[in-house]
C-alpha positions, -999 to +999 in steps of 0.1 A: -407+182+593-434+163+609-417+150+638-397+170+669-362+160+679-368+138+702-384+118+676-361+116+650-331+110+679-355+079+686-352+067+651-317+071+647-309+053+675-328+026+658-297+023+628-280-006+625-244-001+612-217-017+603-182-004+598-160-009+567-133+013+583-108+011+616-100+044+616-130+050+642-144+076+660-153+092+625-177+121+619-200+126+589-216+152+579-248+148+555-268+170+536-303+163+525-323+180+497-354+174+476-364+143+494-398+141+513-390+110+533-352+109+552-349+071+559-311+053+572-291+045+541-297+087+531-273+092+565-245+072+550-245+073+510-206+060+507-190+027+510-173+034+543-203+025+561-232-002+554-269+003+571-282-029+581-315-016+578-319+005+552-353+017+549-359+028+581-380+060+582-359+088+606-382+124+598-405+133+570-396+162+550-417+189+536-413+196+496-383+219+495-367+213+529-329+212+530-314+194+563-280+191+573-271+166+597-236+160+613-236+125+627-203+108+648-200+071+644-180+046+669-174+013+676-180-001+713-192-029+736-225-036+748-248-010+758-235+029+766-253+050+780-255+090+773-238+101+801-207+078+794-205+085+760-199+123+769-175+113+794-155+091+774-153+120+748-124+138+738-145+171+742-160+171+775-180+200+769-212+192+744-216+219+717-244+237+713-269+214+691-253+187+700-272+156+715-257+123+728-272+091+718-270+060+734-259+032+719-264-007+718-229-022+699-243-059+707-255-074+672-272-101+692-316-087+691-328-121+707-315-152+721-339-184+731-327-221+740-347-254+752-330-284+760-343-325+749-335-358+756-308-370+734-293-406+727-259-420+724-252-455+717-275-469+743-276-439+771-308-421+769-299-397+800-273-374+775-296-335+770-290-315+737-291-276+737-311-259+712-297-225+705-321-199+685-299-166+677-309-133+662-290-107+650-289-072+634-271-087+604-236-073+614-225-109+620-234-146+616-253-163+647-230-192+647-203-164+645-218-147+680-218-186+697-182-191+688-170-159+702-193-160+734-175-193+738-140-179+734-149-153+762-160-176+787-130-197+779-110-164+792-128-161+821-127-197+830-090-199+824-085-172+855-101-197+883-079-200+907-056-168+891-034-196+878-021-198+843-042-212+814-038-251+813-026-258+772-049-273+749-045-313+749-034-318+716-058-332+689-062-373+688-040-386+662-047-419+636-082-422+616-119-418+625-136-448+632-160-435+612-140-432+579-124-467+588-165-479+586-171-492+619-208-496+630-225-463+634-240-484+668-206-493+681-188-457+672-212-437+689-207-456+723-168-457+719-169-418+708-189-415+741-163-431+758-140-409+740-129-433+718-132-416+682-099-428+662-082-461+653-054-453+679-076-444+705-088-480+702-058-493+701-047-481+731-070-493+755-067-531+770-096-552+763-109-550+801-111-507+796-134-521+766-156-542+787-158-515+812-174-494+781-213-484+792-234-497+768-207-521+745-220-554+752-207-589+747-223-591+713-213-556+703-178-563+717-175-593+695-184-578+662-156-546+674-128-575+683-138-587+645-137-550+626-100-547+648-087-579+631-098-571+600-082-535+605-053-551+613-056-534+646-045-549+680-059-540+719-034-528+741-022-555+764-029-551+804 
């Protein structure tokens, strides 16, 4: 071989895997034989588990070299350092040949974001987020955003070390989209969190004049779309 240990340890902490089995810590054990080049998917051959990047070069081999490599896979959170890893292990002693790895579990490789001026209705001082996500391949980005979401959502619900507050149920009746009301008007009622027939309905026709950005024109045309709906305002 043309590189040392510490080389090839530096390449295989470079794998990018992804499990196809729970039943983890697991332990392979790999044999190499008339190859000149060892690169990722040569570590794990079955279906158990799928290399994310497959050709990545790990050691070049000289014609007629045979290699046998035993390598323990796990599953974890964020980055691990060596010392931890042989810690955590069930033998607290490492072999002889042994060397601990660290490990990076997050398949997020780069995250960037910029915000721009966005409109609704007739507000011009809303901001949108652009989110750009990378991964390893081991999940969707809008996967990642979804879940990162969830876990703040934990953490958010412990404020004040009370319970979580429930969900408000979802808005009942139809979109005043689907009911074809005035892309203009909707987006400054769905600002106003007004999105659905009822929603409308329920509000007196003062709450409507109070809207930001429905004015007495736009207000006439929504009072005509309601009677033709066959919708009424809420009385005060």
């Amino acid at each position: 071989m043309t590189e040392d240990v510490t080389d090839i340890a530096l390449n295989l902490k470079q794998v990018e895997l992804k499990s196809n089995i729970s039943e983890l810590p697991k332990t392979f054990l790999v044999n190499i034989a008339e190859k000149t080049e060892l690169v990722a998917e040569d570590l794990f051959p079955g279906p158990e588990i799928k290399v994310l990047n497959p050709r990545l070069h790990i050691a070049s081999l000289a014609a007629g070299t045979k290699l046998q490599i035993e390598l323990t896979v796990n599953r974890g959170f964020g980055y691990v350092s060596e010392d931890r890893i042989t810690a955590e292990s069930e033998e607290k002693e490492k072999k002889i040949g042994t060397i601990q790895l660290a490990a990076a579990f997050s398949p997020v490789t780069r995250v960037a974001y910029h915000t721009e001026t966005a409109r609704v209705g007739q507000r011009v001082d809303y901001e949108r987020l652009i989110l750009e996500i990378w991964t390893t391949g081991a999940i969707e980005p809008k996967q990642t955003v979804i879940i990162a979401r969830d876990i703040l959502k934990q953490h958010l619900d412990q404020v004040g070390g009370g319970p979580a507050r429930a969900e408000a149920p979802a808005a009942a009746g139809v979109s005043l989209e689907k009911l074809g009301l005035a892309t203009r008007i909707r987006n400054v009622l769905k600002a106003a969190g007004i999105e659905t027939d009822q929603a409308l309905a329920g509000r007196t026709e003062a709450e409507l004049e109070a809207v930001e950005g429905l004015g007495e024109k736009s207000l006439e045309e929504l009072k005509k779309f309601m009677a033709k709906k066959k919708l009424k305002l809420k009385e005060a």
